[in-house]
LUMKOL-756194 format. One line per field, with one value per residue (C-alpha): x, y, z; residue number from 1. Coordinates in Angstrom, 3 decimals. Layout:
! LUMKOL-756194
u = [X:...] $
v = [Y:...] $
w = [Z:...] $
resi = [NUM:...] $
! end
This chain:
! LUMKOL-756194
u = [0.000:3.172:3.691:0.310:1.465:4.240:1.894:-0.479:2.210:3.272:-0.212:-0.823:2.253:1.629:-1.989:0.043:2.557:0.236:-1.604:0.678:1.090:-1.879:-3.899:-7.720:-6.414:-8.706:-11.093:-8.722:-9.371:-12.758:-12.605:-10.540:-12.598:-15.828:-14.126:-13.385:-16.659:-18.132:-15.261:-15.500:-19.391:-19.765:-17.328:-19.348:-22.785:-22.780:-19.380:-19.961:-23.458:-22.655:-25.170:-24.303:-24.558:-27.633:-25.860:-26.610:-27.740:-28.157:-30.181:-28.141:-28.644:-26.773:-23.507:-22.040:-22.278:-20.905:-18.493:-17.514:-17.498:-14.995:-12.897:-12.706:-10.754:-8.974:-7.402:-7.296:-5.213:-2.896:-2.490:-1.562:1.305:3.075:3.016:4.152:7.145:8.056:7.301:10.035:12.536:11.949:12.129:15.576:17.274:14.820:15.184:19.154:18.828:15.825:14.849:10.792:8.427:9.475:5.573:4.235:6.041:3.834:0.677:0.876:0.759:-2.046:-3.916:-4.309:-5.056:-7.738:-9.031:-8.499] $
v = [0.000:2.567:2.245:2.743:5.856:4.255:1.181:4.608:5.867:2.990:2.035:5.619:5.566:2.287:3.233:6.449:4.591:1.899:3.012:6.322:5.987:3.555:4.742:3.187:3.486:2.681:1.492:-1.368:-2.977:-3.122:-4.218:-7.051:-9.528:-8.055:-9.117:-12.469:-13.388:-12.659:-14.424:-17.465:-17.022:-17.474:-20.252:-22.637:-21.882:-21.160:-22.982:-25.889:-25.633:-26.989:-26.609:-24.317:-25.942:-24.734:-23.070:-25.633:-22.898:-19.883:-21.690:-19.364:-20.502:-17.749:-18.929:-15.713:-14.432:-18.101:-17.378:-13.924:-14.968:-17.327:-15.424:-12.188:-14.150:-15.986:-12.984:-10.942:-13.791:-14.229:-10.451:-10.500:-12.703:-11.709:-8.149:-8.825:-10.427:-7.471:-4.883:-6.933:-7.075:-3.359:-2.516:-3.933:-1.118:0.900:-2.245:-2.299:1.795:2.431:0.544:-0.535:-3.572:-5.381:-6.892:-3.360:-3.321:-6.764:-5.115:-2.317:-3.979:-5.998:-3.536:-1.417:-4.708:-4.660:-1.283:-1.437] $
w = [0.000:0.546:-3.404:-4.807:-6.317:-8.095:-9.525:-10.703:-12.504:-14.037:-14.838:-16.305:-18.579:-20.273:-20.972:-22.245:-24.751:-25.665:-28.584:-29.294:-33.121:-33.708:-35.973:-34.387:-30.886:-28.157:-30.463:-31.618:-28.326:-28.928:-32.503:-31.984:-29.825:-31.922:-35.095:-33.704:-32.236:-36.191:-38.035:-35.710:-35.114:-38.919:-39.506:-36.735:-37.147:-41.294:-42.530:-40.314:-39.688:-35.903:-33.143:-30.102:-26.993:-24.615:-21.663:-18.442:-15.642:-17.729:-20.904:-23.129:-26.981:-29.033:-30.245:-30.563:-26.848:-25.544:-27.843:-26.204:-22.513:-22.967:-25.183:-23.199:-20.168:-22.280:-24.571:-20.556:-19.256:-22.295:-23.272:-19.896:-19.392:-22.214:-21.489:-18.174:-19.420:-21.576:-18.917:-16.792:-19.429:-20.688:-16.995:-16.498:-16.326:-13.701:-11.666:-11.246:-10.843:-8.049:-4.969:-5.456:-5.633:-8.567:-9.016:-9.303:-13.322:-13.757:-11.745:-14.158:-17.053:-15.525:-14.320:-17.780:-19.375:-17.170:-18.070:-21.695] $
resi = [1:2:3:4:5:6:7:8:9:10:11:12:13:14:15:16:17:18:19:20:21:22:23:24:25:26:27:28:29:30:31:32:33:34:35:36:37:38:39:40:41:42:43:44:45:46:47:48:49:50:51:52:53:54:55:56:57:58:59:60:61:62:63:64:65:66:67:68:69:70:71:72:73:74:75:76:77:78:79:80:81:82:83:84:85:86:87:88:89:90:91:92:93:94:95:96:97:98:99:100:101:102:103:104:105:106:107:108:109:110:111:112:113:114:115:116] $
! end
């Protein structure tokens, strides 16, 4: 809790330096799974013709939002680890300079994945 200010500022310059010369920005983030619920959506039910399963407590019978909330974790979790693995390596040289929590460089990363 002494270093919240430091995981904010971490957290506040990779949401910063993320999508600085992208061209959709934010948007991207939203486009992404969107485009991959349709392309994948159309390939099972239309390609395939398969039959979505009928969610057990929920009774849920469209395809396309089973679909999504199983690929939203999924692209959280793994988007997540391999940032965190290049915040540590980019952050080498801040962690042989200054004395701080080493996690908060993997919490910030986490935490604008999170966000985004």
């Amino acid at each position: 809790m002494a270093h919240r200010n430091l995981l904010y500022l971490l957290s506040l310059k990779e949401l910063r330096t993320r999508y600085k010369k992208s061209v959709l920005g934010w948007a991207w983030s939203l486009f992404n799974p969107l485009s991959q619920m349709l392309i994948f959506s159309v390939i099972f039910l239309y390609v395939f013709k398969a039959v979505p399963p009928i969610g057990d407590p929920s009774g849920l019978k469209n395809f396309p939002l089973y679909f999504l909330s199983g690929l939203l974790p999924f692209n959280f979790f793994s988007i997540s680890i391999a940032t965190s693995i290049g915040a540590v390596q980019g952050g080498s040289s801040l962690i042989k300079k200054v004395q701080f929590p080493h996690e908060h460089l993997v919490f910030s990363v986490v935490v604008v994945q999170f966000i985004k």
